[in-house]
C-alpha positions, 0 to 999 in steps of 0.5 A: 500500500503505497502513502496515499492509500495508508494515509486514506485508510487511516483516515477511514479507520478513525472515522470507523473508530469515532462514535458519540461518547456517552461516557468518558473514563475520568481516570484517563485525561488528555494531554495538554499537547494533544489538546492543544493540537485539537483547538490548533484545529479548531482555530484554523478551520474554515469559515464562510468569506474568513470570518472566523465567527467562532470563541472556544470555552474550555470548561475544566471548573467543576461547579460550572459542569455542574449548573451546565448537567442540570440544564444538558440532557444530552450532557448527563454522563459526558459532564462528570466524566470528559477529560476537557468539555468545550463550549463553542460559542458563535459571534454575532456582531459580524455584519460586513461593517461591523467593528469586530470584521473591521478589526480582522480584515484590517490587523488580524487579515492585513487586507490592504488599503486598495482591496479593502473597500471593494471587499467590504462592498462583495461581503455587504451584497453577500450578506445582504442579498445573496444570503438575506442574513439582515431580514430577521434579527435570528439570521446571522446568528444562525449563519455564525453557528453554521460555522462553529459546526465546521470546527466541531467537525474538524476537532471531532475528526482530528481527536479521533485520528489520535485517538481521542474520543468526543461527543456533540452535545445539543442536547440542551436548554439553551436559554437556561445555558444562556443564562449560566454563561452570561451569569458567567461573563462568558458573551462578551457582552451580547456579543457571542451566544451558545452554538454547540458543545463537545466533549473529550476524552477517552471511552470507558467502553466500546459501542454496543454496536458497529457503526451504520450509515445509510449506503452512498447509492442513497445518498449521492447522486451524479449530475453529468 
């Protein structure tokens, strides 16, 4: 098997090893290497037009875990258990004029000055007209979230390709979710609000099942 098949057969044979953790070993943490390989991940994910519209909550303190397990169904045995629990919030102050976009093009980006103007004007009549995110006041926030489950997907993929295990978490209140963050200072203001959660760490027990996927004739079509 030459390098290119083995680095194809790795990646399938993580994506066969990932499955939604319920249930994390607590005696087994994750180094602070690998998980910082994991939010390198996240970081450089992409994001629709570069908007990066993402903050990463990393929750270790325990007492929060716990106000998060008494508002997270979905969270009941991840919380207590997973080596490092992540809080993905989505911005939403990322019109095209806003301060926040403003700040990325011109110190974080370095557009320069001649490309700067007619760059604003495309991400305006993108927003705008082609993705309508201006009609209601959910729309662009719901178009950040799009974002953050790029990352979520990266992270998750790249944990399991070292063998790490995780799990999505949306299964929660997010309103009384909302109110513990912003309680805990975590929204900037207003500024970002609660997209997904996920959890990692190691699984105390293997799946009670192989994994199953509808097959590819089902779900792709050619178009010649």
């Amino acid at each position: 098997m030459n390098n290119k098949e083995s680095k194809k057969q790795e990646i399938l044979d993580a994506f066969n090893f990932r499955h939604a953790t319920k249930e994390f070993d607590p005696s087994k943490k994750i180094s602070d290497e690998d998980f910082e390989f994991l939010l390198e991940v996240g970081r450089l994910s992409p994001s629709s037009v570069g908007f990066e519209p993402w903050k990463f909550i990393v929750i270790q303190n325990q007492e929060l875990r716990e106000k998060l397990k008494a508002v997270s169904w979905g969270a009941q045995k991840q919380l207590p258990t997973a080596s490092h629990y992540v809080a993905i919030l989505a911005r939403k102050n990322v019109e095209y004029n806003s301060d926040y976009v403003l700040r990325l093009q011109k110190e974080v980006k370095k557009v320069p000055e001649e490309l700067f103007e007619p760059m604003m004007e495309r991400y305006k009549n993108f927003q705008q007209n082609d993705q309508h995110l201006f009609d209601t006041d959910r729309a662009l926030f719901d178009w950040s979230s799009k974002q953050t489950y790029i990352v979520l997907g990266n992270m998750m993929s790249a944990a399991a390709q070292i063998g790490i295990d995780s799990c999505p978490i949306e299964g929660f209140n997010y309103d009384k979710v909302r109110e513990i963050f912003e309680a805990e200072d975590l929204l900037e203001g207003g500024n970002l609000d609660v997209s997904v959660m996920v959890a990692f760490g190691y699984r105390i027990m293997e799946p009670k099942r192989e994994k199953t996927r509808r097959c590819l004739d089902e779900i792709v079509q050619w178009i010649y």
